[in-house]
N, C-alpha and C positions, 0 to 999 in steps of 0.2 A: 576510481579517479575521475569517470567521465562524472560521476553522479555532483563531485564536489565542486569540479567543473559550473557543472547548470547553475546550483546553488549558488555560486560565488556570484554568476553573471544578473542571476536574479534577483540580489542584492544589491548588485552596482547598479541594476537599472530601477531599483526599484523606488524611489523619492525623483529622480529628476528628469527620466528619458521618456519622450511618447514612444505609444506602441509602434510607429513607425521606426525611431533610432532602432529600437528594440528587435523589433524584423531583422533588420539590416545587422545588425549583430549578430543575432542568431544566425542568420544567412553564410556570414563569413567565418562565424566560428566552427559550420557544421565545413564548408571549404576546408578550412583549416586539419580539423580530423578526421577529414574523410569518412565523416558518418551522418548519423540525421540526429537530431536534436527533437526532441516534442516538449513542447510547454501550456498549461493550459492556468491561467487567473480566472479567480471569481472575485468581482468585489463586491463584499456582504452589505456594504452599506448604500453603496451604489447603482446595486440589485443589477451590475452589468458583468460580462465576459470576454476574453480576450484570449486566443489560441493561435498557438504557432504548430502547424504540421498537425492541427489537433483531428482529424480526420482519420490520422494513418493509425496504425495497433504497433506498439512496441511490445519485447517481452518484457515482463512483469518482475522478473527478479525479485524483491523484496516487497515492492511495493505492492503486491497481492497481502502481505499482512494485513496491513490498514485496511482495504476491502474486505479481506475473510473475516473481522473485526467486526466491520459494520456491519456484515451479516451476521453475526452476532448479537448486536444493537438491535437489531428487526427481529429478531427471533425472539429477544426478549420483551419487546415489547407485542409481539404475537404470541406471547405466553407458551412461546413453547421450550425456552431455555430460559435460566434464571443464571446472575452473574455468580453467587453465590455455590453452583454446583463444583463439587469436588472432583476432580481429574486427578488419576494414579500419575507419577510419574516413573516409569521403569530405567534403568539403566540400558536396558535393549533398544529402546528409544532416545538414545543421545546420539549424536551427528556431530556436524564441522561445528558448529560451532552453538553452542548452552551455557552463555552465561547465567542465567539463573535457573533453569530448568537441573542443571550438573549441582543443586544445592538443594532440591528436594527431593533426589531419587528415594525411590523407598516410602516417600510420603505423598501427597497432595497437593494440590493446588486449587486456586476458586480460578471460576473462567473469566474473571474481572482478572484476577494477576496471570494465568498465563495470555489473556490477549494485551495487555501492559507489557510483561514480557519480549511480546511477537513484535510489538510497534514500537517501541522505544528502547530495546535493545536488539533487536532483532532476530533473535532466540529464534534458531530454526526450529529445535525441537518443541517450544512454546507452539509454532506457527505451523505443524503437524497437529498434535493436541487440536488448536482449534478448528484446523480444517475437518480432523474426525468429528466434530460437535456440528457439524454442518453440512456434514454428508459430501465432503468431501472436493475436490474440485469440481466435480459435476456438481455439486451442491452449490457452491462459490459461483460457476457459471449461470446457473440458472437464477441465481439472486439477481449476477449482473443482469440478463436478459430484462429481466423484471423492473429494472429502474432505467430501463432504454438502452444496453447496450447492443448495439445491432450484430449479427451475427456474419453478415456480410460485408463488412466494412472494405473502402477502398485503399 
């Protein structure tokens, strides 16, 4: 809920509020549910950035997909993993929830569809899968380190 929460707000603000309304918004919505909100813009064309709370570390829920993902990316282009490798899928490996993984048991996968899988449907058991092709959360953590995420954050 909170997730579609942000989204919505990043939407409303996004064509006509400076980052100041936008502050102030976030501000009062994090009042409102008695929680903390993090947001963080890149504008690509822009080549600038814009962060709400972006210093603090949330947990990662789902959004380690798309990370475990990009460590994927890197790894393939550091030759050491190819999109095209074949991953088992077992039936002892399905969880809460496999939308598409619960349709290849028995068979295969390429690590191009289950990190598709992981990130655009959010296929936990896809998002297992890839974490083993990357040695793991420690695998995952150590990518992060490596592209500046600091270990001691405030």
């Amino acid at each position: 809920m909170k997730k579609y929460l942000v989204c919505s707000l990043l939407a409303l603000f996004s064509y006509t509020a400076s980052a100041t309304d936008l502050e102030q918004y976030l501000r009062h919505t994090e009042q409102q549910i008695q929680g903390q909100i993090g947001v963080a813009i890149i504008d690509t064309q822009q080549h600038s950035q814009w962060n709400f709370n972006g210093s603090s570390h949330f947990p990662m829920m789902s959004a380690f997909k798309t990370l475990a993902c990009a460590n994927v990316l890197y790894d393939v282009q550091q030759h050491k993993l190819s999109l095209t490798n074949k991953i088992k899928v077992t039936k002892a490996g399905l969880i809460n929830w496999n939308p598409i993984t619960q349709n290849f048991v028995g068979g295969q996968m390429s690590l191009q569809s289950v990190c598709g899988a992981a990130m655009f449907m959010s296929d936990n058991y896809a998002a297992n899968l890839v974490l083993e092709q990357i040695g793991g959360p420690q695998g995952l953590t150590e990518f992060l380190r490596t592209i500046g995420d600091k270990k001691n954050a405030t």
